[in-house]
C-alpha positions in Angstrom: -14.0 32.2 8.4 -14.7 29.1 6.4 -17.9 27.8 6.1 -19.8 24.7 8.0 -18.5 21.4 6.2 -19.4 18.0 7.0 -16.6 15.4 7.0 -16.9 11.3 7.6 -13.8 10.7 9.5 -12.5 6.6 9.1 -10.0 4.5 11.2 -10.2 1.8 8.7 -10.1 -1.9 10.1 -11.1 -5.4 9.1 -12.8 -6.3 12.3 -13.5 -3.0 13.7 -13.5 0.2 11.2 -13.7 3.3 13.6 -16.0 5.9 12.3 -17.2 9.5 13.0 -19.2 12.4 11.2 -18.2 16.1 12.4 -19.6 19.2 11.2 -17.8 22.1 11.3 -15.4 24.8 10.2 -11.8 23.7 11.3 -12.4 26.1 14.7 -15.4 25.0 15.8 -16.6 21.3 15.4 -19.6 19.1 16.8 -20.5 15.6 16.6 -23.3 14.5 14.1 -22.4 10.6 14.2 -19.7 7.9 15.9 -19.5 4.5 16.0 -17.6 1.6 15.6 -18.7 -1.0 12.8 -17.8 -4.9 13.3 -17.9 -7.5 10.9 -17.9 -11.5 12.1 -14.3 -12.9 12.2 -16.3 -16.5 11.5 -17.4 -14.7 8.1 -15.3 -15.0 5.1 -12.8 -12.2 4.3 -15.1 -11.2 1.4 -18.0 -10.9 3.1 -16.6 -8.9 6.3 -15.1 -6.4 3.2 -19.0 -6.4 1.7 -20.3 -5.5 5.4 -17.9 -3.0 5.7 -18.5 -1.1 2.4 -22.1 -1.4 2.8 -22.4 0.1 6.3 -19.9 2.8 4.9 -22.2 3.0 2.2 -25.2 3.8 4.2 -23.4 6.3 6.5 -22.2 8.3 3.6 -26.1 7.8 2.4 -27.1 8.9 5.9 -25.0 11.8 6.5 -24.2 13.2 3.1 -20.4 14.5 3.9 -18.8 16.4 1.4 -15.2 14.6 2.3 -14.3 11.3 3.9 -10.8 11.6 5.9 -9.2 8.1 6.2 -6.1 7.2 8.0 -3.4 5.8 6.6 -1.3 2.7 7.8 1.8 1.6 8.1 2.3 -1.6 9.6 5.9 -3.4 9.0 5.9 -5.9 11.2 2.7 -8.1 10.8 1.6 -8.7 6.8 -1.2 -10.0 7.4 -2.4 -7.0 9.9 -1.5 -4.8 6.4 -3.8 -6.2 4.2 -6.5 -6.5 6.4 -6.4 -3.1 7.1 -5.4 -2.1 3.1 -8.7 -3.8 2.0 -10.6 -2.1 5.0 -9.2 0.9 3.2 -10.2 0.1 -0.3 -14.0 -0.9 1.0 -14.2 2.8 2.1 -12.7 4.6 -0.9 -14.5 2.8 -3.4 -17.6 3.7 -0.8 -16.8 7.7 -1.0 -16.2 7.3 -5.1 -19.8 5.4 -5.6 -21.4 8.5 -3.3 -18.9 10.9 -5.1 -16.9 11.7 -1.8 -13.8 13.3 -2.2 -11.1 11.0 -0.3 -8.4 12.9 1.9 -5.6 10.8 3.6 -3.4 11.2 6.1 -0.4 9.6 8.2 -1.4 9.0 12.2 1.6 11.4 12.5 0.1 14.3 10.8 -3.0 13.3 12.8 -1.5 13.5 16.2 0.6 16.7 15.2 -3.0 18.4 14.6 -5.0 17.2 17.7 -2.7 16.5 19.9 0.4 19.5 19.0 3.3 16.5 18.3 3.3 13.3 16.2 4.4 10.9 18.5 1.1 11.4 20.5 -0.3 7.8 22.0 -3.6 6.2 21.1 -5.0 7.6 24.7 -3.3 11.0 24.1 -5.0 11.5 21.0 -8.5 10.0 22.6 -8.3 12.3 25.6 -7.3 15.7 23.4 -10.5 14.7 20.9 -13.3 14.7 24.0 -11.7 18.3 24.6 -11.2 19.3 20.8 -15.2 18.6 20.4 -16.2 19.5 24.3 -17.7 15.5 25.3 -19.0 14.9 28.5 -17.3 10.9 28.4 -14.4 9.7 25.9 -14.9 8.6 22.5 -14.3 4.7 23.1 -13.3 2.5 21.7 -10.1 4.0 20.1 -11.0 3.3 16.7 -14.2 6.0 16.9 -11.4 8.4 18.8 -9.1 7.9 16.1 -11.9 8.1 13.2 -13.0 11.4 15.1 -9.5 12.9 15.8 -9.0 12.3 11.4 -12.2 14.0 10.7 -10.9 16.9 12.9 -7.5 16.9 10.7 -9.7 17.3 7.4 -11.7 20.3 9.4 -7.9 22.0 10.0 -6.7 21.3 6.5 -10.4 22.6 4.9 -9.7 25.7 7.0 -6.4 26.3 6.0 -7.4 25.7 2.8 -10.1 28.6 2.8 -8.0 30.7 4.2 -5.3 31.0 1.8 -8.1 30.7 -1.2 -9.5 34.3 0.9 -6.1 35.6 0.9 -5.5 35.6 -2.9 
């Protein structure tokens, strides 16, 4: 069995960044922390970034994870969606390297495939198979703290895994 681990989980976005803090052992998992941060859209793009990383920056002062899971994007069609959501990205990992977080991407595929069992899961898929991953009385709304929460839960898997080969050498 691994031991408890506490991960900040981030659905990185530059009006709404999705966020949730688990603790757990890739089995077993409970909910320290979930929210949703929102910067002003009247507020320069700087200062929405500056927000973000410093309410990133007190959570990780807060809660003291040892990783921070962030998801990754891929959005083709709309640029500007892209780079809003890349700088939303940036503000959190240069957050987790100033607290000396270690950083752990992954694909929303990879995150579907480990809450929801196949990577072409939808948003409300995912939401639904989080509130019965970590046992919640109501969903995890809005879908950015479900899909920050169903990311942490993917570190927890891969942390697991992780121990258990380490065990097995």
């Amino acid at each position: 069995m691994a031991p408890v681990r506490r991960v900040l989980g981030i659905d990185p976005g530059l009006a709404t960044t999705g966020y949730g803090v688990l603790e757990g052992d890739g089995v077993h998992a409970r909910v320290i922390a979930a929210g949703a941060l929102r910067t002003r859209a009247r507020d320069s793009r700087a200062a929405r970034l500056a927000s973000l990383f410093e309410a990133l920056t007190g959570l990780l002062e807060e809660h003291r994870p040892q990783d921070m899971a962030l998801e990754q994007h891929f959005v083709a069609n709309n640029v500007r969606s892209a780079m809003a959501i890349g700088e939303a990205r940036a503000a959190a990992m240069i957050a987790a390297a100033r607290a000396r977080v270690e950083v752990y991407e992954y694909p929303p595929a990879t995150v579907k495939e480990s809450v929801c069992g196949f990577g072409s899961a939808g948003k409300e898929q995912v939401q639904a198979m989080v509130r019965m991953h970590l046992g919640l009385a109501e969903l995890p709304e809005p879908l950015d703290v479900s899909d920050a929460l169903a990311v942490a839960l993917t570190r927890l898997a891969g942390y697991r895994m992780d121990a258990l080969l380490a065990a097995s050498k």
